[in-house]
C-alpha positions in Angstrom: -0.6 15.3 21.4 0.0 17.2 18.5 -2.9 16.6 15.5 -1.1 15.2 12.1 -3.1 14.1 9.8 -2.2 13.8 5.7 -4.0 14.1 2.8 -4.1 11.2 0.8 -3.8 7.6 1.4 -3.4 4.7 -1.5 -4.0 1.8 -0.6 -3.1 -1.1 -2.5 -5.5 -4.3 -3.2 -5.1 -6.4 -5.5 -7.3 -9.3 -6.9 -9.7 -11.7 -5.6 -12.2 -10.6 -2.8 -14.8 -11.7 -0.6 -14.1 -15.5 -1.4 -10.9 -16.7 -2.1 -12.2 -19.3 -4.5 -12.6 -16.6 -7.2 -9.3 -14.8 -6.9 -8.0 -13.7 -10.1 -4.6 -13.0 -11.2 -2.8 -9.8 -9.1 -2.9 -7.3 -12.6 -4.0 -7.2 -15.9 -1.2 -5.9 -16.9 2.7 -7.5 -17.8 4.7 -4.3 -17.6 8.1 -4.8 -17.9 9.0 -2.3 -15.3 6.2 -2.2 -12.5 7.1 -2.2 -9.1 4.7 -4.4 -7.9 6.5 -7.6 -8.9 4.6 -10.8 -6.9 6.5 -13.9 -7.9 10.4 -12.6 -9.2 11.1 -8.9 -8.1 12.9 -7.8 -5.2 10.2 -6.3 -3.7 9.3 -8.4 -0.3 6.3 -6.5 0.4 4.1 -7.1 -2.4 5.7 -10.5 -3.4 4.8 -12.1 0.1 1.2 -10.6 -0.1 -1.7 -13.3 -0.8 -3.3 -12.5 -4.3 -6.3 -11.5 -2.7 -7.5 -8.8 -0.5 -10.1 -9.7 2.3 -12.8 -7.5 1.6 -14.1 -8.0 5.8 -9.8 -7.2 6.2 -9.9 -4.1 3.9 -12.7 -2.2 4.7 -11.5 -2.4 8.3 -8.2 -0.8 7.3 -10.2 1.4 5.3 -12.2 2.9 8.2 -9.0 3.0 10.7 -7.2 4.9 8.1 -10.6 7.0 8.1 -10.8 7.6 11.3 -6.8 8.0 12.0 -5.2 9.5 9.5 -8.0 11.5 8.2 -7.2 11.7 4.8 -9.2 13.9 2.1 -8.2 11.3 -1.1 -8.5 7.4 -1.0 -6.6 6.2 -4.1 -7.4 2.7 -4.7 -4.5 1.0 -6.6 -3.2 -2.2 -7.4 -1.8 -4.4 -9.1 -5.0 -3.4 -10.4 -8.0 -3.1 -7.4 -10.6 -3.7 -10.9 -9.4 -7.3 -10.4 -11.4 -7.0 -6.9 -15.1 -8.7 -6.8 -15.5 -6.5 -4.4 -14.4 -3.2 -5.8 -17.8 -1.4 -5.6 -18.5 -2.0 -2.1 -14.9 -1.0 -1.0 -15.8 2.4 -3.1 -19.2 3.0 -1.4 -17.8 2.3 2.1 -14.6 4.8 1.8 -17.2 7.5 0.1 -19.5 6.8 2.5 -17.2 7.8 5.3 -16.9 10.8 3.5 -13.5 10.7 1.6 -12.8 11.8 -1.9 -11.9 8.6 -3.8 -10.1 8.0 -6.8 -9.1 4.5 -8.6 -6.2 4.1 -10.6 -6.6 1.0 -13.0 -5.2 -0.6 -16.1 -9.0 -1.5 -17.3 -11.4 -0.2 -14.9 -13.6 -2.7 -15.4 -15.8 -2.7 -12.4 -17.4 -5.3 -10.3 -20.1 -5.9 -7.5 -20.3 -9.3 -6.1 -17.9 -11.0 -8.4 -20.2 -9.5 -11.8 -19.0 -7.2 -13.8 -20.6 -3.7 -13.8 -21.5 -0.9 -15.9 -18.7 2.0 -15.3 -21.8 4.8 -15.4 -22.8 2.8 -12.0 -19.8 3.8 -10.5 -19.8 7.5 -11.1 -21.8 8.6 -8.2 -19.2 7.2 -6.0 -15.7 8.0 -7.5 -13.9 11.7 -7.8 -11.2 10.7 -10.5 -10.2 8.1 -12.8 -6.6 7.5 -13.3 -5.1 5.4 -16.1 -1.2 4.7 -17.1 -0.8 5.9 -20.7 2.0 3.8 -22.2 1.6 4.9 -25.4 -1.4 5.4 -28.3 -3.2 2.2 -29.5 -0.7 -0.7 -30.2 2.2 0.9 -28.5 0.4 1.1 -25.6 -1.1 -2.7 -25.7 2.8 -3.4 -26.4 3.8 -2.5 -23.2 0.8 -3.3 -21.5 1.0 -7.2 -22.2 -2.7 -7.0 -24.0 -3.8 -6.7 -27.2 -6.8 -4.3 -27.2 -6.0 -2.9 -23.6 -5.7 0.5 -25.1 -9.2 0.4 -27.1 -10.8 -1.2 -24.0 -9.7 1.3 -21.4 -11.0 4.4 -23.6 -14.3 2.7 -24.1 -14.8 2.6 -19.8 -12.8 6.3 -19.6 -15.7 7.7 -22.0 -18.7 6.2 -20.7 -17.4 7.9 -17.1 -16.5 11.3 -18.5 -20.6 11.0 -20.4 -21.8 10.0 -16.8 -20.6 12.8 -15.0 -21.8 15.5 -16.8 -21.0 19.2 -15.6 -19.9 17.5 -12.4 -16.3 18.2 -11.0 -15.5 14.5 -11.5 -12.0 14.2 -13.3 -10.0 11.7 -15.8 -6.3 12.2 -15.0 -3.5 10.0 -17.5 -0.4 8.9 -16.1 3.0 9.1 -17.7 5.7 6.6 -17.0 9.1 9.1 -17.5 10.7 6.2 -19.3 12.4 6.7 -22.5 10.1 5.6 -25.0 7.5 7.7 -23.0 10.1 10.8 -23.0 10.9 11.0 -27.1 7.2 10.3 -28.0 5.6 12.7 -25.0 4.0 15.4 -27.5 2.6 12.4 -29.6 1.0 10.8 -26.3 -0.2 13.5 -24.9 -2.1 15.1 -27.6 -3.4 11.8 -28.8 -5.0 11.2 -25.5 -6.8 14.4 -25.3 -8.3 14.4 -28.7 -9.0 10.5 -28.4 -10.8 11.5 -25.5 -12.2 15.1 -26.0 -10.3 15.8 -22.3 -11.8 19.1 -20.3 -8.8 20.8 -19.8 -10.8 22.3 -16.2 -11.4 19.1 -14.9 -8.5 16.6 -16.2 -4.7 16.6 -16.1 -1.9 14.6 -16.9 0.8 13.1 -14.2 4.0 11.5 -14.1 5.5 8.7 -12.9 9.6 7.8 -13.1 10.3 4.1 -12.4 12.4 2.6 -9.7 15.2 -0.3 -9.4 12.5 -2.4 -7.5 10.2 -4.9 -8.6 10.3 -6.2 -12.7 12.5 -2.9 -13.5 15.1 -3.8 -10.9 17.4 -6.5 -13.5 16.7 -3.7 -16.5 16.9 -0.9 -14.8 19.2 1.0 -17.3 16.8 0.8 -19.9 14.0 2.1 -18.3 15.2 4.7 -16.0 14.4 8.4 -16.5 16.9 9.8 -18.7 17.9 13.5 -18.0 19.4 14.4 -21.5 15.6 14.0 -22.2 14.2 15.9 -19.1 14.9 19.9 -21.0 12.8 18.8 -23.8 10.0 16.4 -22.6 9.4 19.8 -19.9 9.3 22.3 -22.7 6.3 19.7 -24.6 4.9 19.7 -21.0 5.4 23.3 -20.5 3.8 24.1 -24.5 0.5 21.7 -23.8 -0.5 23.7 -20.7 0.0 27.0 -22.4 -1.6 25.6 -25.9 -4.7 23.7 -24.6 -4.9 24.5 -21.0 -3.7 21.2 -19.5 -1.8 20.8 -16.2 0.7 18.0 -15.7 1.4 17.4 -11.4 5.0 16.6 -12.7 6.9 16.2 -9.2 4.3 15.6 -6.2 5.2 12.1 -5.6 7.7 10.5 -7.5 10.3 14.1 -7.4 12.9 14.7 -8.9 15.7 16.5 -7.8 16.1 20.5 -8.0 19.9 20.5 -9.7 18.6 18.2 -12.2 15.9 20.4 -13.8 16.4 23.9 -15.7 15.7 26.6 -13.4 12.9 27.8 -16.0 10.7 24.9 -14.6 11.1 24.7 -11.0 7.5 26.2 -10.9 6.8 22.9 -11.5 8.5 20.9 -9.0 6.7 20.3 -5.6 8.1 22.6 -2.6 9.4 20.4 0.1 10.7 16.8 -1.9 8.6 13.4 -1.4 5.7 13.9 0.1 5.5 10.1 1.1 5.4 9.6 4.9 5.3 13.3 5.7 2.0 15.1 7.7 0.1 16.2 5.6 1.8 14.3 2.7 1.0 10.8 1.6 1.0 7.4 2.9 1.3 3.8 1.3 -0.7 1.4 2.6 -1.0 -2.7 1.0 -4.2 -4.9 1.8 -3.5 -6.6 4.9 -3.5 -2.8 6.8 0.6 -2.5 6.6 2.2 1.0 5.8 5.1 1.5 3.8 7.1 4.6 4.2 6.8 5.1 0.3 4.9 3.0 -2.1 7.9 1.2 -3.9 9.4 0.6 0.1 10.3 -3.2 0.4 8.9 -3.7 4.1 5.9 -1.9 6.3 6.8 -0.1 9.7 3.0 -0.3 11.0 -0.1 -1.6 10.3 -3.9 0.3 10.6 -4.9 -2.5 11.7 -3.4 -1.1 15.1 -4.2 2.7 14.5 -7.7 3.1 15.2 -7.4 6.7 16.7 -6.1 10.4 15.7 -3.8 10.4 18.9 -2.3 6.8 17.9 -1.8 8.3 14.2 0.0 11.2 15.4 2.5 9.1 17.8 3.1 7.2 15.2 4.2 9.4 12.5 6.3 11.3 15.4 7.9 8.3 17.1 8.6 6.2 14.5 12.4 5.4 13.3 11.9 4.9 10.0 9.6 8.4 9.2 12.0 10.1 11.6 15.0 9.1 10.0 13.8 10.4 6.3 12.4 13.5 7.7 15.7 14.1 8.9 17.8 13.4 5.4 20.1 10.8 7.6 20.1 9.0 4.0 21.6 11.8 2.1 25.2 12.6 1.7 27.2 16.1 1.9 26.4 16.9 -1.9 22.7 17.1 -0.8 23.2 18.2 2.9 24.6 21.1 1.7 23.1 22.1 -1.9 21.4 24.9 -2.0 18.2 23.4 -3.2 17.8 21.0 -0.3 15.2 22.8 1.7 12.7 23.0 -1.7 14.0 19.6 -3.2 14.6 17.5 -0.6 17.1 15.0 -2.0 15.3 13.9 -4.6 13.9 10.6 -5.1 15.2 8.0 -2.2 14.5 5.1 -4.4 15.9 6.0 -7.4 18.9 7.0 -5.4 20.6 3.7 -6.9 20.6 2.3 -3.6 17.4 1.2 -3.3 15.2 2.1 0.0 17.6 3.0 2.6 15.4 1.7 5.3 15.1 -2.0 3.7 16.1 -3.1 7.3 15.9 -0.8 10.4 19.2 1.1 11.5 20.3 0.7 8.1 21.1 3.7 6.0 22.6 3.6 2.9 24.3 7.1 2.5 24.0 8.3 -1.7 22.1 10.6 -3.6 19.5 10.8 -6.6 21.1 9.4 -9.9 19.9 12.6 -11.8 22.5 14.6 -9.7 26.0 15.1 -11.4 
């Protein structure tokens, strides 16, 4: 059997923890457009989830996925996984089986046991801090849902980046590509790294487009990446690395497609489309152990609850219809079958495609392509 392995793994877990008594709300944040949408979105997945992720549950999954997939990064997201009374124990079990780990969090605000802890005792332990930047102080807490989320977030970001010292430990900020984030980009992104003194050797920026699922599916319009903005937000993008030094990972996960972007800045785009589902790509993975072929997918095609070995890994990212079917474009039509860019693009986002994930139910395939492409 062939070996496939991939390189990162997030895994979603949301609040709660080792007692279901104390669960606390799925996220401390209310933005309008997140994907994870528990009670109204159209997302099944995360809406038929409990609230809480088992910690006995979880760090089961976490040492199939271990010992399966074999993944360098662990990315613990959410909801927000700082909800989790159980957060630090999770961290020191994945490190301890000798993963990189990285937690992306609205607050990260840690805790051990249910108690809130300092972030400095975390350091040890985590490789990167990721936060979604929405926008600088109030804007940010606008979109957010919380007054003071924006103050409270770069208190914890620099008490980790004092901790680590002249360690390799990094801070990377997240940009939503919606329109507000698009005009103001230059703005945000300065902002952040003077507001936090950023090390342009260690930390980077990163974006993120939405997708019709979840909260953003009834206002999707509004929030969707606009390309009329793309030229320019790239060229700020383009200017703050050659400036300050600063790298932005602007199409590793959530792509965009080739046609849509000025040749000038393909050299940012990643080689090869969405990375989700692919060997040596990424996988989704949500707290009960089920894997989604993408993150914003609205069902799981497995569990590693069941995939406990490298062999049983491997026959299931080769056998399985759903990976199969994506690897092989069967949701793209002729316009992409037969660009010129489809062996370095890939299609583009299948999400964003307009017709939502074309693998919602299996056999199903929804033939369209990325709504950037005219």
């Amino acid at each position: 059997m062939e070996r496939i392995t991939v390189k990162e793994v997030d895994i979603h877990i949301c609040g709660g923890g080792f007692d279901s008594k104390t669960c606390r709300k799925a996220c401390t944040g209310k933005c309008p457009y997140c994907y994870v949408d528990m009670v109204s979105g159209s997302n099944p997945v995360f809406r038929d989830l409990p609230v809480f992720g088992d910690t006995k549950t979880l760090m089961q999954v976490i040492r199939n996925i271990h010992a399966s997939a074999q993944p360098e990064d662990l990315v613990f997201v959410g909801g927000d996984p700082c909800e989790h009374d159980d957060l630090m124990k999770l961290i020191q079990f994945a490190k301890g089986l000798g993963m990189n780990v990285a937690v992306l969090s609205n607050t990260h605000i840690y805790r051990d046991g249910g108690k809130i802890i300092p972030i400095e005792w975390i350091t040890p332990f985590v490789d990167e801090l990721a936060l979604t930047l929405h926008g600088i102080g109030s804007s940010h807490d606008s979109i957010n849902g919380n007054k003071g989320a924006y103050e409270n977030a770069m208190r914890q970001l620099r008490k980790f980046m004092a901790a680590r010292g002249k360690s390799d430990r990094a801070v990377s900020i997240v940009l939503n590509f919606v329109p507000y984030t698009m005009l103001n980009i230059e703005e945000m992104m300065i902002g952040i790294i003077e507001e936090l003194q950023m090390d342009p050797e260690r930390d980077y920026f990163a974006i993120q487009r939405i997708a019709p699922t979840g909260l953003a599916e009834d206002d999707y319009e509004q929030w969707k990446v606009r390309r009329d903005l793309l030229p320019q937000t790239l060229e700020v993008i383009e200017r703050i690395r050659k400036d300050r030094g600063f790298e932005t990972k602007v199409d590793t996960i959530d792509v965009f497609p080739w046609c849509a972007i000025p040749d000038k800045y393909h050299y940012m785009l990643h080689e090869g489309g969405c990375q989700w589902g692919r060997p040596n790509g990424i996988l989704s993975v949500v707290q009960d152990g089920g894997i989604q072929r993408c993150a914003l997918s609205e069902r799981t095609i497995g569990s590693f609850l069941d995939i406990d070995t490298q062999g049983e890994f491997a026959r299931f990212m080769l056998d399985n219809q759903t990976l199969s079917a994506f690897r092989e474009h069967r949701h793209l039509d002729d316009k992409c079958l037969h660009c010129q860019y489809l062996d370095k693009c890939g299609g583009g986002c299948v999400i964003a495609s307009g017709n939502g994930d074309p693998y919602v139910i299996e056999g199903a395939v929804h033939k369209g392509h990325d709504y950037l492409v005219v």
